[in-house]
Structure formats: C-alpha cells, structure tokens
FIBA-51489 format. One record per residue (C-alpha): x, y, z. Coordinates in steps of 0.05 Angstrom, whole numbers, padded with zeros to 5 digits, always signed. Example, Ala and Ser with C-alpha at 12.3 -4.5 7.8 and 13.67 -1.06 7.14 Angstrom:
# residues 2
+00246-00090+00156
+00273-00021+00143
***
This chain:
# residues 576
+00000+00000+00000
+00025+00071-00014
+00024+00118+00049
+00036+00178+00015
+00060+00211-00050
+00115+00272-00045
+00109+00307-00109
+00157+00368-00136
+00158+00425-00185
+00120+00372-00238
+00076+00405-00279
+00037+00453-00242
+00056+00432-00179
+00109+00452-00143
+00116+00423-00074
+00055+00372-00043
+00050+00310-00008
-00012+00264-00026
-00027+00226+00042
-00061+00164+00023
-00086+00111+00061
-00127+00045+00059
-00191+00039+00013
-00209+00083-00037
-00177+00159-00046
-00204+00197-00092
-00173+00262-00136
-00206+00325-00148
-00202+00387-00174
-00217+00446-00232
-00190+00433-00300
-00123+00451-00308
-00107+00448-00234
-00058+00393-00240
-00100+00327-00226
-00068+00284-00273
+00004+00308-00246
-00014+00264-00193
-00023+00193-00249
+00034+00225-00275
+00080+00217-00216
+00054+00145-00199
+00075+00128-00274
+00142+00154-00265
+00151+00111-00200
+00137+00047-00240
+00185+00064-00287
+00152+00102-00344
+00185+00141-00390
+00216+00210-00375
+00191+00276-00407
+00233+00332-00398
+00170+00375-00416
+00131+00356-00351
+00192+00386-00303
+00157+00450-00270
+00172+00519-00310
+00235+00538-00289
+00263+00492-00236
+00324+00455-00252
+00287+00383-00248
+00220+00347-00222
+00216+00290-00176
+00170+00241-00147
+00172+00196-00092
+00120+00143-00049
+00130+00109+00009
+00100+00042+00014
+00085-00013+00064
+00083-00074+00037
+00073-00159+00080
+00138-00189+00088
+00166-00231+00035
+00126-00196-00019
+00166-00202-00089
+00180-00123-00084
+00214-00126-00031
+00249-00188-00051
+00270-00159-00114
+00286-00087-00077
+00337-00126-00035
+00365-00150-00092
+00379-00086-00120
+00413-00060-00057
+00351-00028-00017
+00353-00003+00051
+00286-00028+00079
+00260-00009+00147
+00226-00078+00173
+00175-00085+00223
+00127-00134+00261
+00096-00172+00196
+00128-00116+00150
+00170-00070+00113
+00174-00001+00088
+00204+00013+00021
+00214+00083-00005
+00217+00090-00081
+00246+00158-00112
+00244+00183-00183
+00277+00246-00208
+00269+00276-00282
+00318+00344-00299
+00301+00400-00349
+00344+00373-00393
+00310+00299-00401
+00361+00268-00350
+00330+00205-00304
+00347+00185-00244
+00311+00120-00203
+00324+00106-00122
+00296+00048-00093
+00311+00044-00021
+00354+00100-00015
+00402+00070-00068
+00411+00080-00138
+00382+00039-00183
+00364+00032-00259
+00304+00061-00276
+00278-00017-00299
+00276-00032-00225
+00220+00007-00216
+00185-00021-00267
+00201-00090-00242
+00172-00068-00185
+00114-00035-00214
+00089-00098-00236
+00079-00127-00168
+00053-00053-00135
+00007-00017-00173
-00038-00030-00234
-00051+00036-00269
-00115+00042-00318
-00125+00105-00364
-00123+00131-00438
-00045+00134-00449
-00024+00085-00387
-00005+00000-00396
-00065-00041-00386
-00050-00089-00334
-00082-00154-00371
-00059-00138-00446
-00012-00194-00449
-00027-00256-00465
+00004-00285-00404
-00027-00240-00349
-00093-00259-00382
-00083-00335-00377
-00056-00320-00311
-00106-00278-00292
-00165-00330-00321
-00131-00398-00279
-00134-00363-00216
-00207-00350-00222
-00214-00417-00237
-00181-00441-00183
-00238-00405-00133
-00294-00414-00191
-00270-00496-00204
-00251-00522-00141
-00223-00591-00176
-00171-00544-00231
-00115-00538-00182
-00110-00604-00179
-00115-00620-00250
-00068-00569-00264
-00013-00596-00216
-00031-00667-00248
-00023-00646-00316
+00032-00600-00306
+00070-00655-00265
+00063-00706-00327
+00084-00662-00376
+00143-00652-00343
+00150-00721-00340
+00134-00727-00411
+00184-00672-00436
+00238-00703-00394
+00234-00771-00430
+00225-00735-00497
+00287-00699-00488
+00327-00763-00474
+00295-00801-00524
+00315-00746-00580
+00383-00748-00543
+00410-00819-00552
+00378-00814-00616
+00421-00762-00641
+00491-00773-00607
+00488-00847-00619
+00554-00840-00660
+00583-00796-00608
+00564-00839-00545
+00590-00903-00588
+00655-00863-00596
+00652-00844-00524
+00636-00919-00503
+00700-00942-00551
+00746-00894-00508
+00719-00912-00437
+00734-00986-00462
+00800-00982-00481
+00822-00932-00418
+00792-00982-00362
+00824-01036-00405
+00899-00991-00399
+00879-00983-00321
+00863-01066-00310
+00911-01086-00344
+00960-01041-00293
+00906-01065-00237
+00935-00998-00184
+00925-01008-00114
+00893-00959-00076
+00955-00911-00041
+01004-00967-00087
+01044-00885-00118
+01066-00860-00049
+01082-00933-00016
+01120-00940-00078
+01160-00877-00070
+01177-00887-00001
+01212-00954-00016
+01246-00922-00071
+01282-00866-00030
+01294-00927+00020
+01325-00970-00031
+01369-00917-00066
+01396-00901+00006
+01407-00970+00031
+01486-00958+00038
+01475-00898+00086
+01419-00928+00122
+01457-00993+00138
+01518-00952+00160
+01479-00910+00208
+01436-00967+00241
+01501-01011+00248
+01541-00953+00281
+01481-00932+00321
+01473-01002+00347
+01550-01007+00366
+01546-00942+00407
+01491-00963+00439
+01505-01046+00458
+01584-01061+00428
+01632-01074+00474
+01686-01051+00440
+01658-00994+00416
+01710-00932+00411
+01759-00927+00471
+01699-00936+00517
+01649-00976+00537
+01578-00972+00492
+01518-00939+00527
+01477-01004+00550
+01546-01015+00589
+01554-00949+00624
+01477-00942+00639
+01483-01012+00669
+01540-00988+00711
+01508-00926+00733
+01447-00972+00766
+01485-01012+00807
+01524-00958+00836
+01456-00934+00849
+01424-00997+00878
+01482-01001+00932
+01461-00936+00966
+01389-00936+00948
+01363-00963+01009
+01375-00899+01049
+01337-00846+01004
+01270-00860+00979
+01276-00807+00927
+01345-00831+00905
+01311-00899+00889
+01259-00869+00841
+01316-00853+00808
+01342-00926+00812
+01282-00938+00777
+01286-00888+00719
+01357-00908+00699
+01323-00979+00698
+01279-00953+00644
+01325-00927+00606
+01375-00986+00613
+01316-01041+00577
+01294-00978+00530
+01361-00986+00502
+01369-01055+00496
+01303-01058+00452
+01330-01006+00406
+01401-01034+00398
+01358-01103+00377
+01311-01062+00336
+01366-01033+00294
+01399-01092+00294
+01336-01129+00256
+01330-01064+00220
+01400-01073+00193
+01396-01139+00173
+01320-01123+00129
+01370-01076+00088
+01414-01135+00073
+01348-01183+00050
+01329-01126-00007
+01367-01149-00070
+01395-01100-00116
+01339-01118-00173
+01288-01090-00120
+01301-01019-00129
+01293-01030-00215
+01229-01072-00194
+01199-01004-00161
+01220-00958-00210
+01187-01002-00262
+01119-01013-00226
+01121-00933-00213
+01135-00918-00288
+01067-00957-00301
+01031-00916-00252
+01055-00857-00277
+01022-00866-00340
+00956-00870-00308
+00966-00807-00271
+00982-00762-00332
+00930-00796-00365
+00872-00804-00318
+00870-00762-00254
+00922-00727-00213
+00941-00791-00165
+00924-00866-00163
+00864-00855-00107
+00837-00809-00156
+00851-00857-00227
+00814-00909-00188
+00758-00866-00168
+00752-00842-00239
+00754-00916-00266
+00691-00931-00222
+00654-00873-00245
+00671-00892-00316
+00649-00963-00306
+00579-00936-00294
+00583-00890-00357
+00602-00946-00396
+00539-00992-00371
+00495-00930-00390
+00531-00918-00457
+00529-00996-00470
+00445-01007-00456
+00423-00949-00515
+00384-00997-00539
+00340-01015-00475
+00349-00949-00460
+00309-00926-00522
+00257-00976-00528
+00238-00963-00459
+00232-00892-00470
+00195-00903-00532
+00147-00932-00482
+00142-00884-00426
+00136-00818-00480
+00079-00855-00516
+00052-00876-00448
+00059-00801-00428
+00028-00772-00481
-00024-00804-00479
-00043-00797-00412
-00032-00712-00429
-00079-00707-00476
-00138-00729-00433
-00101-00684-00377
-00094-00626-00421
-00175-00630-00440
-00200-00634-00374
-00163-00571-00360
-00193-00541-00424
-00261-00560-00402
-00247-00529-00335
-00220-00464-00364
-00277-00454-00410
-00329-00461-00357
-00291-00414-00310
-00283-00362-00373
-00356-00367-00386
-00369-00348-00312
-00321-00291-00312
-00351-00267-00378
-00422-00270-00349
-00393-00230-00286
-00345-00176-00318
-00414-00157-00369
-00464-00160-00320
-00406-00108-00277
-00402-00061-00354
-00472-00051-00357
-00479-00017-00288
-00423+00016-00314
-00461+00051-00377
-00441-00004-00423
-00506-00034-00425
-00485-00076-00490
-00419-00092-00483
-00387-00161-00467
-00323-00187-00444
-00308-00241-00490
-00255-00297-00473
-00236-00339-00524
-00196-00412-00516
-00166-00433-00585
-00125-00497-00584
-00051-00488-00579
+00016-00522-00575
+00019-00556-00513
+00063-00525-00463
+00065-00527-00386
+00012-00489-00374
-00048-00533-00423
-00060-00538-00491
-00099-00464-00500
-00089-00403-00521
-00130-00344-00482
-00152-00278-00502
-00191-00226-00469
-00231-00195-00524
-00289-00138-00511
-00352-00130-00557
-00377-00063-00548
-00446-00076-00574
-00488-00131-00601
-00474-00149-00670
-00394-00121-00668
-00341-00159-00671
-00299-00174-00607
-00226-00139-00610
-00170-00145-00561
-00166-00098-00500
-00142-00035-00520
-00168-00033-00589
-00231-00005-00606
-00249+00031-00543
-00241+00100-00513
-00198+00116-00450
-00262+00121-00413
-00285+00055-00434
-00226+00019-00430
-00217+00044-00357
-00286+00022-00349
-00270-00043-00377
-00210-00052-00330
-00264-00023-00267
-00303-00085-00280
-00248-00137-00296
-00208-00117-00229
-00273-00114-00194
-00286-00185-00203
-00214-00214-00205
-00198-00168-00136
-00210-00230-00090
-00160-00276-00136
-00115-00233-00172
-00099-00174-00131
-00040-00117-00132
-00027-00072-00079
-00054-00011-00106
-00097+00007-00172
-00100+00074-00200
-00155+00094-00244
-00162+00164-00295
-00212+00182-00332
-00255+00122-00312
-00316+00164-00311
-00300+00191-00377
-00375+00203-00410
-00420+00184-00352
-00460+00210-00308
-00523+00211-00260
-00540+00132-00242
-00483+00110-00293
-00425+00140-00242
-00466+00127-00177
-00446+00052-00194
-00378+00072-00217
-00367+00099-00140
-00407+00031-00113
-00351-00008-00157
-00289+00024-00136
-00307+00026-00062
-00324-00048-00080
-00249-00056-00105
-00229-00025-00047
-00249-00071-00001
-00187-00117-00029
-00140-00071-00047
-00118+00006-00042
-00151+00042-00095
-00124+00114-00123
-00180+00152-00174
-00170+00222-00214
-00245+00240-00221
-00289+00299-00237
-00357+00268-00215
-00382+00279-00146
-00430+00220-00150
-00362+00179-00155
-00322+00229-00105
-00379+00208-00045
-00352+00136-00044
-00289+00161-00016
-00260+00142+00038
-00192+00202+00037
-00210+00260-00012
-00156+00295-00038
-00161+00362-00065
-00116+00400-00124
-00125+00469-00118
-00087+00520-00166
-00065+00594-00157
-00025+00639-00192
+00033+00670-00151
+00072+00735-00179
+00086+00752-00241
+00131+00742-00311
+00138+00768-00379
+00078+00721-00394
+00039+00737-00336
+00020+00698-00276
+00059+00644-00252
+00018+00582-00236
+00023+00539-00179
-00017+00481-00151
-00029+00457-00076
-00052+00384-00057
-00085+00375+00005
-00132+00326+00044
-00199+00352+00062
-00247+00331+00128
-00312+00324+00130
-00334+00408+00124
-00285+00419+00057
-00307+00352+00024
-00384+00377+00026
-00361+00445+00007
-00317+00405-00053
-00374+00362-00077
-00426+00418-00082
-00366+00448-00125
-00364+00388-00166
-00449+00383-00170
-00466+00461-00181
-00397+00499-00178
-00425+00535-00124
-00389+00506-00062
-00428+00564-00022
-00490+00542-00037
-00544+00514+00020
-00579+00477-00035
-00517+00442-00071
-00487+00429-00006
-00555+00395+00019
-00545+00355-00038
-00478+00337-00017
-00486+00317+00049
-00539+00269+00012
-00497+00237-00036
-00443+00231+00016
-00508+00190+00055
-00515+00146+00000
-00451+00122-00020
-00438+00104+00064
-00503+00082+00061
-00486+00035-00005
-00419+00008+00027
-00446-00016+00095
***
C-alpha cells in the first residue's frame, strides 16, 4: 500500500504530499489544476518514460517519490533487496521508499531504497505494486500471459477440482518432456556416445591391465628413496647399534654398558633415600629402552641386507606404469581409481542405448497419452470458469453505462506447453452485432478504464495488486451511470488500495480520503501569472463544500451542499 506521494515542481505543482491511506482515495479538482500530475507521478515511480516537458517551468528538475508498506516476503521487496535497498522492517512488515527524479534537460534518475538503481527496477517493481488504468497508461491484462494468468486463478476459486488438474497435468508433462528430451538425445549422439563408449573401453582396459592399488604411488616412492639409500641407512643403524650395545665400541664402553654401571652404583646406596631410588628406577627404564632399540636396529639392519639390488629396478618399473595412469587419468592413483569406477557406470549407460530407447519409446507414448486427456479436462475447466467470468465482468459493464458490451474470452487450441493446450484472449464487444477486439483496441480511455473497473472488480479476491490507480474512468457518464462507478471502486477497495483522478461527485462520495488539487497563480513574468498548484486532504466540512463544487460549482450554496451531504449518505449508506 502507498502511504503517501511527495510530489515536486512537476507540472503545475510545485511542492505537495498526497497522504493516502487504505480503501479508496479519490482526486479532485478544476481543470487545469494539476490532477493528472498526480497519475503522472505514480507512472514515473513504475518506471515510465521521462519527459523533460513535464519538469515545472523553471526549476532545474521534477521529482516524485512514495513510500510504501508492503507484508513481508512480498516479491518487491524481494527484488528491492536484490537491488541493494535499505528497507525499514517491522512486526509482519517492511517499508520501502521509491524515488524518481526527471531534470530539465531529459536526464533520469531512479532510487529504490535509498540507493541507486536503474530506472527498470522500478518497473520490475511496478508490476507487483500498482496497476494503473487510463487513456495513455499500460493495461495491466494486455498480455497474453497475465490474461491466462489472470483466467486460472479465477478458476481455481470458480472450479474447485482445476488446481489439482493443473498440478496433475503439469506434473506429467514434465514427466513427458523429460523422456522426450532423452529419447531425442541418444537418438542423435548415438555416434558420439558409441565413440565415447569405444574410449571408456579401451582406458579401463589400460587401467586393469595395470590393476593400481589404492595408495600403491606413495608406498612406492617411499621404498624407492629407501632403496636408493640402503648404503647410508645400513651404516647409520650398524654404528648406532655399536654405540649403543658393542663392547668394543670406541675407547669406551657402549651406552647399554655405562647405563648398566650407573644402576648398580645406584642400587648399593638406594636403600637410604626413597627419592634416590625413584631414580634407581628411571635409569632402569632407560637401561631395557636401550636394549630394545640396539635389537631393533639390529633387525632393521639386517632387512636392508634381504632387499636385493633388482628390487630398487622392480619399483622404478611398477612406478613408471603408474605414472602413465596419472598423466593420463586423474592427478594420483586414489583419484585414477575413483575415476575408473565412475567410468564403469558411464560405460553400462553408454552400452544399454538400446534398452534405453525402447523403454523410452514406451514411457513418451505412455505419457502422451495420458496428457492429452489431462490437457482436456483442463480445457473443459477453463472454458467453464471463462464463461463465468464473462457472465460477471458484463453483467459489472452494464452498471457501468455499457449496457451492451461483453467481455469475451476466447480458448483456441494451442501447442501444448506447461501451462495446457490453449491459447486465451480477453476480447471486448462493445455492442451486439460487433465484432470482439482485443483490450485496447476499439475503445475509448473512458471505456477501456471502465473495462479494467469491472475486470479488477471481479478478479480483486483472486488476482490482486497492492494498489490500482484509475483516470478518466468516468469519462462520458454521469447521474445513475457513475453512482455505480463509486459503488464499484469502493467495491475494489475492499481488497486492495484504490487511487481515482475524477471529476464526478457521485463517484467522489464513495471516498474514503478526498484529496483536493487546488491551483493559484503566484507573482508575475513576462507572460503573466505564474501558476502553482497545492494538494491537500480535506475533512468532512471541505469535502461537502468540494462536492457541491463538483455538483453546481457553487461550493457556497445551501442547496448544492444539501445535496452533498446526501450523496455523501448514500454512497456510506451503499458500502455498509
């Protein structure tokens, strides 16, 4: 919903702030005061195009900006966030300020949450915010796509059972397209996967024929550097186990020896300190520790004489082998093994085509078979919701001073796709006996707006935006004709947050926030007068005094103000 507009030096107007609120707010004013400066601004928050003409006479540049609050996790402010907004969040909400300023010299500038952003992310979010209906503005369900859209949610409240069939017939065609795509697939690599299937053959055959162990590279290249040392290595173990356990080693004793010696010089005084026999004990350790490493590298020693000098070519060999497989297949054995697996499995796949393709034969034929009973139960749903909604958008014109006119929606069989088998289009017939043409051709601003009144009336509960702004849709009518215009919109209102530029008071009593545009001309120029325009929100005393304007043009007058207060009656009256 849009709290308020802030509008300046566009057009007429140079500074104002439109305070909106819930329900319907309606626009007044004299002609030429500035109302449409207001549908003007809202079009240049959803993106519309720039004109350099609309900035105010002499200022430098015009600008327009809303803030709006808007349910948590709505797609604006998903798509806000995305852009970099700044949103202040609250208890089941967020606020989201969007900003818009045009220079004199044609220069656009967007800001959506206090950041810079293109000007197409305010359309983007236009989409999801506000609908806007008038002579020069996009209609909301022109497309093709909105109005299928627009038609399956109706359904879904007017057919209780087309959700369901939609989900069903959307969930085998997904099916179907899957196993079509396959299908075409293997049928159109089949040299390419046999070519693939050759390759995989001959590379597992390399890697069997090789038959790597998992880890075999690095246990292989520690026994190499072992074996191409085996000189040094027996020299140090031998010397190391003569230091430690050789009697004549050196000019002294070896260290098993002088350890031994330094216990039982130990053990003959130990009894008379407690502490000195912990000690005792210690040197004990240390005395078998050696021993088991003097044996250990005498064993060690000895291995080093078992490995023959073939051994060491043996490795290098078997290393060479599994070198190949590294540059060839993956970065270490682990990995060529890993990759050997997984190409196993491609092979199986590559190697059942046939199967493959008779069983998806099966299943696409099986498929599509089953979607084309799918795809006419959801036509036969659709049709009987589109009848409905054609009955209930007329039956909505004629109260609106199209007394002849029908919406029309046609369903003409189409390619099928994911959403059915039909294509949709909204089509009006202005009178009885002409032929139906597409929305937006063949109709006035006023009727088209009119058109839109009754379509959004009925779709509000199912196919809602935030906010709907409506010009000129009382273009043409009057007396009982925009009494029921007012009844709509309030209607409308109920749902949603509806904006309305109108010169009718019959349509102004439905209001539920009455803005007035009031002009004035302020000093003078070479061409006279300088005009200006004020917006402001009137209470209960100004909005009888503005709708016996709007009735007579005499908002001093007893009698058109009776008539006021009556009309304002009514229309509370009508929306109880």
């Amino acid at each position: 919903m849009i709290e308020e507009i802030r509008i300046r030096d566009l057009g007429v107007i140079s500074e104002s702030t439109l305070p909106l609120g819930p329900g319907l707010s309606v626009v007044s004013g004299e002609t030429g005061a500035g109302k449409t400066m207001v549908v003007t601004a809202v079009g240049l928050l959803l993106g519309n195009r720039a004109d350099a003409g609309a900035v105010r006479n002499g200022a430098k540049s015009a600008s327009a900006e809303a803030t709006l609050t808007l349910p948590s996790g709505h797609a604006a402010l998903v798509r806000a966030q995305e852009a970099g907004a700044d949103i202040d969040e609250f208890d089941g909400g967020a606020e989201l300020i969007l900003a818009r300023t045009v220079s004199a010299d044609g220069r656009s500038r967007a800001h959506v949450g206090g950041r810079s952003a293109p000007i197409g992310v305010l359309a983007e979010l236009g989409e999801t915010l506000v609908a806007v209906h008038g002579q020069s503005d996009q209609i909301r369900l022109k497309s093709a796509t909105a109005q299928r859209e627009a038609l399956d949610k109706f359904a879904a409240e007017a057919q209780k059972q087309f959700p369901a069939a939609m989900e069903t017939y959307q969930g085998v065609f997904a099916r179907w397209r899957g196993a079509q795509a396959e299908l075409e697939l293997l049928r159109t690599s089949s040299r390419e996967r046999l070519r693939e299937a050759e390759s995989l053959t001959a590379a597992l055959a390399e890697i069997d024929g090789v038959s790597p162990q998992p880890a075999e590279d690095e246990l292989l290249k520690v026994e190499a550097v072992k074996l191409g040392n085996v000189e040094e290595l027996r020299t140090a173990s031998l010397g190391a186990h003569e230091a430690l356990s050789a009697e004549d080693y050196g000019e002294g004793a070896d260290a098993i020896t002088l350890v031994d010696t330094a216990k039982r010089l130990l053990e003959t005084v130990s009894d008379s300190d407690t502490e000195l026999a912990e000690l005792v004990k210690r040197v004990s350790e240390v005395g078998y520790l050696l021993a088991d490493i003097a044996r250990d590298l005498a064993g060690y020693a000895t291995s080093l004489d078992s490995e023959g000098p073939g051994r060491l070519a043996e490795v290098e060999d078997r290393r060479g082998e599994l070198a190949v497989l590294v540059r060839k297949y993956a970065p270490s054995i682990d990995e060529v093994l890993v990759w050997a697996e997984e190409a196993r499995a491609r092979l199986d796949e590559l190697t059942d085509d046939t199967g493959r393709i008779e069983r998806l034969e099966l299943e696409v034929a099986a498929s599509l078979e089953e979607l084309v009973g799918l795809a006419a139960e959801v036509t036969k749903l659709r049709k009987s919701a589109a009848e409905k909604l054609s009955r209930q958008v007329s039956a909505e014109l004629k109260a609106l001073a199209m007394p002849d006119a029908k919406l029309v929606i046609e369903l003409s069989p189409a390619e099928r796709g994911i959403h059915g088998a039909d294509d949709i289009s909204f089509l009006l017939q202005p009178h009885a006996g002409a032929l139906p043409r597409p929305l937006g051709k063949g109709a006035s601003g006023g009727e088209l707006s009119r058109v839109m009144l009754a379509l959004e009336v009925v779709l509000a509960a199912v196919d809602p935006v935030p906010t709907f702004v409506f010009d000129e849709v009382d273009s043409g009518v009057g007396g009982k004709a925009a009494v029921e215009i007012g009844r709509r919109l309030a209607m409308l209102a109920k749902h949603v947050q509806v904006l309305v530029v109108t010169h009718l008071p019959q349509v102004a009593a439905f209001a539920d926030q009455h803005i007035l545009v009031t002009k004035s001309s302020v000093g003078k120029n070479s061409s006279g007068g300088i005009t200006t325009s004020n917006v402001r929100l009137l209470d209960d005393g100004e909005r009888v005094r503005e709708l016996a304007r709007m009735l007579a043009g005499q908002e001093d007058s007893a009698t058109a103000q009776a008539h006021a207060k009556e009309l304002l009656a009514d229309a509370r009256r009508a929306t109880r």
